[in-house]
PyMOL Python script that loads the backbone (N, CA, C, O; Angstrom):
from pymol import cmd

cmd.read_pdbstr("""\
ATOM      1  N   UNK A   1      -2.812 -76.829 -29.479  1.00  0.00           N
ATOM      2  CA  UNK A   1      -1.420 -77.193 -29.274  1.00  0.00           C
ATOM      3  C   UNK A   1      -0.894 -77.908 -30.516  1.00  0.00           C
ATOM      4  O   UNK A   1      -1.539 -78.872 -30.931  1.00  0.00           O
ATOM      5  N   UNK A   2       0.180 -77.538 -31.127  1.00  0.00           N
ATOM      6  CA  UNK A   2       0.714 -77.931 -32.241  1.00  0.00           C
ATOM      7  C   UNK A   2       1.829 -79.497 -31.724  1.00  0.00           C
ATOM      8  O   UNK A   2       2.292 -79.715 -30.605  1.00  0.00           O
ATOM      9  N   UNK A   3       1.929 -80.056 -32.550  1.00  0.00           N
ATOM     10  CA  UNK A   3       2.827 -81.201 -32.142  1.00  0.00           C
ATOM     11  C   UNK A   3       4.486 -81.319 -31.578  1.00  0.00           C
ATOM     12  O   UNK A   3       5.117 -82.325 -31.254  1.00  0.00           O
ATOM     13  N   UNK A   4       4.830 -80.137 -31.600  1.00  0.00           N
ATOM     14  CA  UNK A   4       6.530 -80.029 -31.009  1.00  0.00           C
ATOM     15  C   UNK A   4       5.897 -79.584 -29.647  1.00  0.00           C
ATOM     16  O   UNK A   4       6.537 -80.138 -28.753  1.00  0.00           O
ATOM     17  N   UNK A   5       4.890 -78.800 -29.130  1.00  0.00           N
ATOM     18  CA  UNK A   5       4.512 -78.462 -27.651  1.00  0.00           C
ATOM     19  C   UNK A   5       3.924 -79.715 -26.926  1.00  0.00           C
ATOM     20  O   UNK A   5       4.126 -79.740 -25.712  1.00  0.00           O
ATOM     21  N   UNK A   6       3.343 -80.587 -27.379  1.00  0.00           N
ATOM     22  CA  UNK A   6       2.851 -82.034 -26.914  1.00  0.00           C
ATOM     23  C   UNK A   6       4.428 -82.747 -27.099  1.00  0.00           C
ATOM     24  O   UNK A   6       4.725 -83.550 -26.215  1.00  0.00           O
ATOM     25  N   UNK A   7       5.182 -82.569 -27.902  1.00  0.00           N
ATOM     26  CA  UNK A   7       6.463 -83.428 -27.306  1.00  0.00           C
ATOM     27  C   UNK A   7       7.202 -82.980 -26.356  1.00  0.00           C
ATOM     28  O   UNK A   7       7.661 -83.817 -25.578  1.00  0.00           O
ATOM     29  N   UNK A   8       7.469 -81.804 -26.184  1.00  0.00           N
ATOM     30  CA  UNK A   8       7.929 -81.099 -24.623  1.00  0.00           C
ATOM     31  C   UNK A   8       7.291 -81.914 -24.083  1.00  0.00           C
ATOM     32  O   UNK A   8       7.713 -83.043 -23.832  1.00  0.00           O
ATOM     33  N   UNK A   9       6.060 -81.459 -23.780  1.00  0.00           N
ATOM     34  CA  UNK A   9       4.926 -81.806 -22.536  1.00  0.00           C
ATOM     35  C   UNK A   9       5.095 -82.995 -22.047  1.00  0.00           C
ATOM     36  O   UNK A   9       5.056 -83.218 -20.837  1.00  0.00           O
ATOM     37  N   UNK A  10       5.301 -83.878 -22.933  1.00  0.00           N
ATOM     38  CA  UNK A  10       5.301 -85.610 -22.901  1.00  0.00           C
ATOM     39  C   UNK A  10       6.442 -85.766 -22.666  1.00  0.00           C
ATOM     40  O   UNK A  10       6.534 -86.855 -22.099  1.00  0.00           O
ATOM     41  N   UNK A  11       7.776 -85.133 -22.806  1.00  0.00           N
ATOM     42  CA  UNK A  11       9.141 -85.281 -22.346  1.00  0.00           C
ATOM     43  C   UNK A  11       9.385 -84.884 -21.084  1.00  0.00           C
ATOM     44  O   UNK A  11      10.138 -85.402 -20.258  1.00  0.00           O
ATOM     45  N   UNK A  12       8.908 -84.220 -21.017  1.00  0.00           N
ATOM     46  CA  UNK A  12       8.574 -83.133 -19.118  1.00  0.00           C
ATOM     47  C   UNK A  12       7.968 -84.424 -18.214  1.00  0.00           C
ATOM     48  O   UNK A  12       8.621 -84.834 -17.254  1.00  0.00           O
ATOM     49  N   UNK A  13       7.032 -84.869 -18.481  1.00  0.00           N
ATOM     50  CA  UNK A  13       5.842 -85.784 -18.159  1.00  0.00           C
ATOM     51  C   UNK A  13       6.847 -87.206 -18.023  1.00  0.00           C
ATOM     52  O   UNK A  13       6.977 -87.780 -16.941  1.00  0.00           O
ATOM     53  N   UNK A  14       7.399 -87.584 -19.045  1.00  0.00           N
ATOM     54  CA  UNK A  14       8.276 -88.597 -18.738  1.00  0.00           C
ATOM     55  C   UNK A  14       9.397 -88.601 -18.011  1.00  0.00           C
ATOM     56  O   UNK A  14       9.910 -89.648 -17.616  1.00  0.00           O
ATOM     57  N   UNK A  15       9.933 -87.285 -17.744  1.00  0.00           N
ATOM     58  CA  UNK A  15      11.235 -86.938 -17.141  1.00  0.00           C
ATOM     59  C   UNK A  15      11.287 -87.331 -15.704  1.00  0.00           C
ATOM     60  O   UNK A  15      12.174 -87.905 -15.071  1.00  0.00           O
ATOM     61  N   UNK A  16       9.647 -86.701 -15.203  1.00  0.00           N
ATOM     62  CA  UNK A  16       9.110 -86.480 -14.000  1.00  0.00           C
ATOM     63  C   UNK A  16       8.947 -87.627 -13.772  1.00  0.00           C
ATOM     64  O   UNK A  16       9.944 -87.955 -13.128  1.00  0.00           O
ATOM     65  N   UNK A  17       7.973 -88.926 -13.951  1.00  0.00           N
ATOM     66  CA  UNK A  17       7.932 -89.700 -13.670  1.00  0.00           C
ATOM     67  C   UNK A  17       9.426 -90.972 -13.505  1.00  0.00           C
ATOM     68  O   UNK A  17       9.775 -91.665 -12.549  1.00  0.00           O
ATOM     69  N   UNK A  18       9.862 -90.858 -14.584  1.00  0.00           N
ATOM     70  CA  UNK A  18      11.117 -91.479 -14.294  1.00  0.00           C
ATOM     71  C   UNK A  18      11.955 -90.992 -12.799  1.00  0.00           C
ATOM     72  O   UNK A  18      12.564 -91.688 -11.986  1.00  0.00           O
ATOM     73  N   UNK A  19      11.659 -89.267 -12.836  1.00  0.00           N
ATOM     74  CA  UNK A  19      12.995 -89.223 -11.469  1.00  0.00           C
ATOM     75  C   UNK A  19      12.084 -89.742 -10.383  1.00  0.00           C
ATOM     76  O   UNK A  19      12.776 -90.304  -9.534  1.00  0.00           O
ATOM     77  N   UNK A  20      10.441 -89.781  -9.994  1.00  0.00           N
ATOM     78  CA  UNK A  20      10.149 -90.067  -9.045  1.00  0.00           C
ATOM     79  C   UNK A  20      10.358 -91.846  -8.718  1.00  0.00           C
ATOM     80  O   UNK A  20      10.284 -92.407  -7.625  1.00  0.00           O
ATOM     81  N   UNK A  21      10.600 -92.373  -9.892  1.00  0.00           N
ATOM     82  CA  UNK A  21      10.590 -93.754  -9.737  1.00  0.00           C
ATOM     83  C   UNK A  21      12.034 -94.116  -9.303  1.00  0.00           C
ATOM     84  O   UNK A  21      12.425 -95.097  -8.669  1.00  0.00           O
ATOM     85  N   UNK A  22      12.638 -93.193  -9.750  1.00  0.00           N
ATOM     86  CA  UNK A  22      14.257 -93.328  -9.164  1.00  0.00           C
ATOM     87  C   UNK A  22      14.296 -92.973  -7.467  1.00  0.00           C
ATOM     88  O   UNK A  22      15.019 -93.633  -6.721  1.00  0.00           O
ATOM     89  N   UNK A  23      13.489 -91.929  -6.994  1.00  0.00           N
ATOM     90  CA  UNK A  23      13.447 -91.415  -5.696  1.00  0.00           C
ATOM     91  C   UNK A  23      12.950 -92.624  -4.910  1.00  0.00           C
ATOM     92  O   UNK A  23      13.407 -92.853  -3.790  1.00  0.00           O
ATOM     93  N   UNK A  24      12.009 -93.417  -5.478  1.00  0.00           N
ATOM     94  CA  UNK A  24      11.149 -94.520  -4.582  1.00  0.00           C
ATOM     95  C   UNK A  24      11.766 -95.546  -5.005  1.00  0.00           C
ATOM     96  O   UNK A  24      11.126 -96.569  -4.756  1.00  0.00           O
ATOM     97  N   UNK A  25      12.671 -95.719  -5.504  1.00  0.00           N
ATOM     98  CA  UNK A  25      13.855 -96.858  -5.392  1.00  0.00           C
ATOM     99  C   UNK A  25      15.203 -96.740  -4.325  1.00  0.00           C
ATOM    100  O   UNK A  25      15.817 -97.663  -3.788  1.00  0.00           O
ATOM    101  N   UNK A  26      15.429 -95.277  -4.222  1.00  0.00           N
ATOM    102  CA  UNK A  26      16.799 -94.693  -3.990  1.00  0.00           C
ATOM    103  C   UNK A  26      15.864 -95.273  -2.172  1.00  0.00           C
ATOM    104  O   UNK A  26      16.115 -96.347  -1.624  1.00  0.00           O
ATOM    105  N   UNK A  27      14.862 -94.233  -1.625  1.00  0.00           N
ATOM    106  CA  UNK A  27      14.243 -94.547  -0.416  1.00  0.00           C
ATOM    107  C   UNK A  27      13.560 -95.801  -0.035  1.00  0.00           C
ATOM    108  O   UNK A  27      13.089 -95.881   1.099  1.00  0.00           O
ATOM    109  N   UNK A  28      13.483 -96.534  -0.646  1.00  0.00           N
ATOM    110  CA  UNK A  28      12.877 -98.313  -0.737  1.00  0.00           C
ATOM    111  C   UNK A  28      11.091 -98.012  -0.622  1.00  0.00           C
ATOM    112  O   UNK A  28      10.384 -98.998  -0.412  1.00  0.00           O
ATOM    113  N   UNK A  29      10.597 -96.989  -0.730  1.00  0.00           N
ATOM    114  CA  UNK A  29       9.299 -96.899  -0.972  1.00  0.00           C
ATOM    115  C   UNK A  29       8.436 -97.232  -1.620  1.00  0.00           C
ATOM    116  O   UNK A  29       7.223 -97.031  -1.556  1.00  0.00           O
ATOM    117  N   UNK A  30       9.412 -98.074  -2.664  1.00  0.00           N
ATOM    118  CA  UNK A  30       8.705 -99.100  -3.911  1.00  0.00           C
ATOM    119  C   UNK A  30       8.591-100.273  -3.534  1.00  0.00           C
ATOM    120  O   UNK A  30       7.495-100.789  -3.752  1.00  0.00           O
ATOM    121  N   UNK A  31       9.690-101.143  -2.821  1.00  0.00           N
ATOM    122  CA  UNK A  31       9.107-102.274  -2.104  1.00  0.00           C
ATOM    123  C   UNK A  31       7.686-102.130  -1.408  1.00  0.00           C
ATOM    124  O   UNK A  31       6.709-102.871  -1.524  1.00  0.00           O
ATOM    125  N   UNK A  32       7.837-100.970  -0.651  1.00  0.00           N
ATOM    126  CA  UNK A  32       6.578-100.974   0.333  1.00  0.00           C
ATOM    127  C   UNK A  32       5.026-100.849  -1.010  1.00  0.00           C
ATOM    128  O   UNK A  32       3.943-101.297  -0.632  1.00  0.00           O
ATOM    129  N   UNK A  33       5.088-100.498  -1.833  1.00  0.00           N
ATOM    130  CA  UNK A  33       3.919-100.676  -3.055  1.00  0.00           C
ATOM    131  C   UNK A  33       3.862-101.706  -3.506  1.00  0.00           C
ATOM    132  O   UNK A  33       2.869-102.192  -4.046  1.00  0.00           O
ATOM    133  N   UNK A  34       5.145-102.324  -3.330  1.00  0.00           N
ATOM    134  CA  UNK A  34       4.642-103.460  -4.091  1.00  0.00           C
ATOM    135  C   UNK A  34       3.640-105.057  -2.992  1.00  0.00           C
ATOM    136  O   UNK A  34       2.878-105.985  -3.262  1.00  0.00           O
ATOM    137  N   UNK A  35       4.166-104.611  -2.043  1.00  0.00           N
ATOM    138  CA  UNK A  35       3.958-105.479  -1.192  1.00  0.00           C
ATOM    139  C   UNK A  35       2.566-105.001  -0.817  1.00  0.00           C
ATOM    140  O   UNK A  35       1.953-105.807  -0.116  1.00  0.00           O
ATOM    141  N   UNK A  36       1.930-103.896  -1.115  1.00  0.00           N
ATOM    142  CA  UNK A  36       0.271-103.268  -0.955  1.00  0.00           C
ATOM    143  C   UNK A  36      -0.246-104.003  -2.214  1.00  0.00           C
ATOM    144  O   UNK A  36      -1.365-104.509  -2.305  1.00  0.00           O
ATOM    145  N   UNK A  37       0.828-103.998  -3.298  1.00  0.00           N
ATOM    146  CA  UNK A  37      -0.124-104.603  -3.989  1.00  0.00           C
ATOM    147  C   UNK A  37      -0.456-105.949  -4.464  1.00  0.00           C
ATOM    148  O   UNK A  37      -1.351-106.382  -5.189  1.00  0.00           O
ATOM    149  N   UNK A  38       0.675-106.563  -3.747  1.00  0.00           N
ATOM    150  CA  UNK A  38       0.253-107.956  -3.816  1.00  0.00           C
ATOM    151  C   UNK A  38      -0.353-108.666  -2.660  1.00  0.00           C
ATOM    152  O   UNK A  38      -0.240-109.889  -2.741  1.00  0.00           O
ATOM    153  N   UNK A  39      -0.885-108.280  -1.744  1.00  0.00           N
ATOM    154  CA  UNK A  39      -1.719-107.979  -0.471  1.00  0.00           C
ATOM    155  C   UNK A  39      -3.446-107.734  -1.261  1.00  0.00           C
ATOM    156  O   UNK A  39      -4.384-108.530  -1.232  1.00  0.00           O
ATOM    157  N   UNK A  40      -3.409-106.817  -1.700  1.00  0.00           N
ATOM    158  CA  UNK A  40      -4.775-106.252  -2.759  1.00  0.00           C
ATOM    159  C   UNK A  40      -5.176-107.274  -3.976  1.00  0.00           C
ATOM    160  O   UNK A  40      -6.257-107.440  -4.541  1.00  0.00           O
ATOM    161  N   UNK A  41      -3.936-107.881  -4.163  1.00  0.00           N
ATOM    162  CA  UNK A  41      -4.487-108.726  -5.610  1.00  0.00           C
ATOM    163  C   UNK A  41      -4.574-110.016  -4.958  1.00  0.00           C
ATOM    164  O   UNK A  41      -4.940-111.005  -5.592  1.00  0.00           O
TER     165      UNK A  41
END
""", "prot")
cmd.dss("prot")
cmd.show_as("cartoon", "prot")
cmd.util.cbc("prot")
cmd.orient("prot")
């Protein structure tokens, strides 16, 4: 893999993660992680 196909990849990769972090904000499903994880720690 040449280096402009690893920056897609990693832009794809970041895209994705950002909208899911938006989805588990939009549904409050991130409170509920956070509160697992300060329960765990």
């Amino acid at each position: 893999m040449d280096v402009q196909e690893r920056r897609v990849i990693g832009a794809l990769l970041l895209l994705l993660g950002v909208s899911f972090l938006v989805v588990g904000l939009y549904t409050g499903q991130l409170n509920e992680i956070v509160e697992m994880v300060k329960t765990v720690l």
